[in-house]
C-alpha positions in Angstrom: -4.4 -93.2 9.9 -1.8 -91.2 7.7 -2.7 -88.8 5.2 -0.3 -86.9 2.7 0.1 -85.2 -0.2 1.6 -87.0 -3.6 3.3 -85.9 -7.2 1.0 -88.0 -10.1 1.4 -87.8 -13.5 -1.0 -84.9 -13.4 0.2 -82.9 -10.7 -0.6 -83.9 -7.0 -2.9 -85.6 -4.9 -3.9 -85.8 -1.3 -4.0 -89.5 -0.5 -4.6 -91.7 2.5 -1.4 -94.0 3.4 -2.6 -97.9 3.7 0.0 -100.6 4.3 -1.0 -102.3 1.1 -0.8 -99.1 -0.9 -2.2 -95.1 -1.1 -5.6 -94.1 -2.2 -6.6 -90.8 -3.2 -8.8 -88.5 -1.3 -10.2 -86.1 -4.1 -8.1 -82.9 -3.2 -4.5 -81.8 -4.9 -3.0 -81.2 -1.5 -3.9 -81.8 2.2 -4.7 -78.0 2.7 -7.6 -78.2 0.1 -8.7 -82.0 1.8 -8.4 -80.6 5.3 -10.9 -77.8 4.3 -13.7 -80.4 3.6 -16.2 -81.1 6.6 -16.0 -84.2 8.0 -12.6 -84.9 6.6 -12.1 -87.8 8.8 -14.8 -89.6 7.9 -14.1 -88.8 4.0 -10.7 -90.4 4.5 -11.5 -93.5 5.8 -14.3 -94.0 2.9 -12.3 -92.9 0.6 -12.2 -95.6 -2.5 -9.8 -93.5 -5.1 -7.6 -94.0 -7.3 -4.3 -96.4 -6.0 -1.0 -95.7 -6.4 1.9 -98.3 -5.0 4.2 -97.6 -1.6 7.0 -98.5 -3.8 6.2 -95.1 -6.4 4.7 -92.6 -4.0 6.7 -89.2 -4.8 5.9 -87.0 -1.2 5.3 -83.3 -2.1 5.3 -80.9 0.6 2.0 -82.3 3.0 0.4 -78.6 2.5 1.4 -77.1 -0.6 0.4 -73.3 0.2 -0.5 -73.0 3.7 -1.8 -69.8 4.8 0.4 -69.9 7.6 3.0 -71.4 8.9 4.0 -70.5 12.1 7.2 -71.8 14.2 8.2 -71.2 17.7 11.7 -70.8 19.2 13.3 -71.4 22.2 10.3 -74.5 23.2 12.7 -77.2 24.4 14.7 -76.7 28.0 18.0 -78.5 26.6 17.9 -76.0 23.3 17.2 -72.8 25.9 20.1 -73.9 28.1 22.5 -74.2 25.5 21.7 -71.1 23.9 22.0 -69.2 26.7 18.8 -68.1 27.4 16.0 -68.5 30.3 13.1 -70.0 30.3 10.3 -67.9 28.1 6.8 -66.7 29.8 5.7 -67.3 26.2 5.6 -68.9 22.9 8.4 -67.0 21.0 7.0 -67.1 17.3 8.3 -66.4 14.4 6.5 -67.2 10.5 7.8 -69.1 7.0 6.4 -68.5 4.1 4.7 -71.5 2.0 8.1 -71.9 -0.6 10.2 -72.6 1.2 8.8 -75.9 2.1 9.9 -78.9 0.4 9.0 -82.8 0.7 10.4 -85.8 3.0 13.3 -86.8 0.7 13.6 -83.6 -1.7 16.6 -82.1 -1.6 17.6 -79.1 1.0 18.9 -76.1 -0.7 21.7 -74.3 1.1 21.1 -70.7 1.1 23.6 -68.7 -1.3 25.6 -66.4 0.6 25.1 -68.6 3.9 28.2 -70.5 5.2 26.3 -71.3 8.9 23.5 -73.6 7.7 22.1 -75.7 10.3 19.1 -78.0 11.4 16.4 -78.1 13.6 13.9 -81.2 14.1 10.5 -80.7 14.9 7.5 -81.9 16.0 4.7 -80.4 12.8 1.1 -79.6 13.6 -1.4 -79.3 11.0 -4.7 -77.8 11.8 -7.6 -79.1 10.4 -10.7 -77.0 11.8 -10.8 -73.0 12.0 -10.4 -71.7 15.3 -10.3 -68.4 17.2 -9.7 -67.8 20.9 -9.7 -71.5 21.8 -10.0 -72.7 24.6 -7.6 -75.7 25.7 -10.7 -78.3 24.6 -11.2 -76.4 21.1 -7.9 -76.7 20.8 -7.2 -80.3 21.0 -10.2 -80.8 18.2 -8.5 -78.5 16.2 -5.3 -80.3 16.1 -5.8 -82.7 12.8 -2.4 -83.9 13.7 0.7 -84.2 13.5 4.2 -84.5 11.0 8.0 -84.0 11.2 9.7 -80.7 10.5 13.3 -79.5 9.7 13.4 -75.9 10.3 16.6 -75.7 8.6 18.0 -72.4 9.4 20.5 -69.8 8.2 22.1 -69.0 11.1 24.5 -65.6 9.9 21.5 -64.0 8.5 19.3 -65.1 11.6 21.2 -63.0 13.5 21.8 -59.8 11.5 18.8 -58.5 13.3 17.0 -59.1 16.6 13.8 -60.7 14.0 14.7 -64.4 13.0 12.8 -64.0 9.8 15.5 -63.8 7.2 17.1 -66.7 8.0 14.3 -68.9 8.4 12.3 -68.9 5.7 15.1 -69.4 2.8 13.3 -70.8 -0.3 13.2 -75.3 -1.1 15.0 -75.3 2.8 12.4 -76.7 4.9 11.0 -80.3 4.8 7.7 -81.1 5.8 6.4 -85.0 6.2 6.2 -87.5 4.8 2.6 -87.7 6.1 0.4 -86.5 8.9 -0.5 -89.1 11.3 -4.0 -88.6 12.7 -5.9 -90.3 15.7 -2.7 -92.4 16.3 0.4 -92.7 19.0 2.0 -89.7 21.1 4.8 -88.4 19.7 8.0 -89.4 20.5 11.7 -89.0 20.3 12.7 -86.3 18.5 16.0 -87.0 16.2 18.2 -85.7 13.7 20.8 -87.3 12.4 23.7 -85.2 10.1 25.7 -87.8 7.5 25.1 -90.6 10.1 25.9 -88.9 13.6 23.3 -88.5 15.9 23.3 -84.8 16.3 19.9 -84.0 18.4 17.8 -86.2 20.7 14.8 -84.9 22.5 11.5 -86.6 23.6 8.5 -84.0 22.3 6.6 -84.7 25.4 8.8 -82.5 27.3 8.0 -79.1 25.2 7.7 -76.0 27.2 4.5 -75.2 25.2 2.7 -78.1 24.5 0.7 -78.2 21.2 -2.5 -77.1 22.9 -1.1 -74.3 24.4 0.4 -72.9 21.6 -2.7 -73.5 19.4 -4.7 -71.9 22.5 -2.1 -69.3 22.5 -1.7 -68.5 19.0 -5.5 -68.6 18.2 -5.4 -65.4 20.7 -3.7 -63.3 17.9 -5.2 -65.1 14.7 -7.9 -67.0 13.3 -6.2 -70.5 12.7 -7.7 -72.6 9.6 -6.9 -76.1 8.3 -3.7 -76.6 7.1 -2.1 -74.2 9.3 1.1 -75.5 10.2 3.1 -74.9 13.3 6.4 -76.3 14.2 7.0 -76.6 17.7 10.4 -75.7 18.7 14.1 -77.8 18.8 15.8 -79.5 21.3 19.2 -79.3 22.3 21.9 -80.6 19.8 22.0 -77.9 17.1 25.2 -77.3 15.2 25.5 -73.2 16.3 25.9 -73.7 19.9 28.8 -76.8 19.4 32.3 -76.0 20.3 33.5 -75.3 17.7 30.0 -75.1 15.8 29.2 -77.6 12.7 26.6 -76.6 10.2 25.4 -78.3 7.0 27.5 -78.6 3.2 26.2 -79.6 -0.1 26.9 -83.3 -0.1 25.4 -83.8 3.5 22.4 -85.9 4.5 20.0 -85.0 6.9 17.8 -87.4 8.2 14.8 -86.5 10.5 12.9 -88.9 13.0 10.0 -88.2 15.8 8.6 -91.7 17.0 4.9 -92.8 16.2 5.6 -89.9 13.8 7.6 -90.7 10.4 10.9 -90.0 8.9 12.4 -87.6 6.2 15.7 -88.4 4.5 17.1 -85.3 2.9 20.0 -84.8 0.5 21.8 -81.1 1.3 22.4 -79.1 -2.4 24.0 -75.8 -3.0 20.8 -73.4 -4.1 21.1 -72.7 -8.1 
């Protein structure tokens, strides 16, 4: 099953993906839908309003999540190359909810920034609350799971030992298309930059798998539906090439994780 979030003439909607067309769940966004009990169930009965493949407009899957929280340094190829060794823990770091965009909205660069680059990820979207998990509570807590680009600024990421400032750049980060629940293991992870194949990673091979850092993260906060954690790079990112390559207006990013979805995302200069 797949489940998003739309635009609609009247603002957006959280739908359910069919092959044959999307149906509407009742909810504006996939946070609100997520909150419901028995969401599951309420999305396969769901009987909506339609809309056509051909129109959907993909908003942002959450569009105000109360957290989204991402982790560095999760991937062995992306450690290697930058240097580091292998963490004892999650390294986590937090976006805020605008700087998400949709699948195939545009990327704004950052102004100011001349090291722009990307990072494909594996998403996870909560969708039941949960404290101190255990490894069990946190698998049912997973509602599942999208693709991320946590685009990333990387001069202002390292003016400071914090990674804030140059992650969570406003209209940088896309989230979706749609959040694939009950469905394959994710796999390959790839990013592709105006046509060359840039990263490949498989997202079984994470350091921290998604239950750990759900049971992990759960430790320090209450985690509720439509949480979102992205899970960490693999190797390939435009800082650590000799000599380094990051993004320009005019590029195109393209973001892939098998039995996942894609994103297709045109690069702008922020106004």
């Amino acid at each position: 099953m797949k489940l998003a979030t739309i635009r609609t003439g009247s603002g957006t909607a959280a739908v359910r993906i069919d092959e044959d067309g999307a149906t509407e769940l009742g909810a504006e966004d996939l946070g609100a839908f997520l909150a419901q009990p028995d969401w599951k169930l309420s999305a396969r009965m769901a009987d909506g309003p339609r809309h056509r493949l051909a129109t959907l407009d993909y908003a942002p899957l959450v569009l105000r999540p109360e957290k989204i929280i991402c982790v560095g340094l999760n991937y062995r190829t992306h450690i290697l190359e930058m240097g580091r060794e292998l963490p004892e823990y999650p390294t986590l770091f937090a976006k805020y909810a605008r700087a998400l965009v949709g699948a195939f909205d545009p990327v704004e660069l950052p102004t100011g920034s001349d090291q722009v680059d990307w990072e494909a990820e594996l998403g996870v979207v909560i969708g039941a609350e949960v404290r101190r998990a255990s490894p069990a509570q946190a698998v049912e807590a997973i509602a599942g799971y999208t693709v991320v680009n946590d685009v990333t600024a990387r001069d202002f990421q390292y003016r400071s030992p914090q990674w804030l400032q140059g992650k969570t750049f406003e209209r940088s980060t896309p989230i979706g298309p749609w959040l694939v629940v009950d469905e394959s293991t994710p796999g390959e992870v790839r990013c592709e930059v105006d046509g060359d194949v840039v990263q490949k990673g498989d997202a079984t091979n994470l350091v921290f798998s998604p239950e750990d850092l759900v049971t992990y993260i759960s430790q320090l906060i209450t985690l509720v539906p439509g949480d979102v954690i992205a899970t960490g790079t693999p190797g390939g990112v435009g800082h650590a090439r000799k000599p380094p390559r990051y993004l320009g207006a005019g590029s195109q990013l393209v973001t892939r994780i098998a039995g996942v979805g894609e994103q297709r995302n045109p690069i702008v200069q922020a106004r």
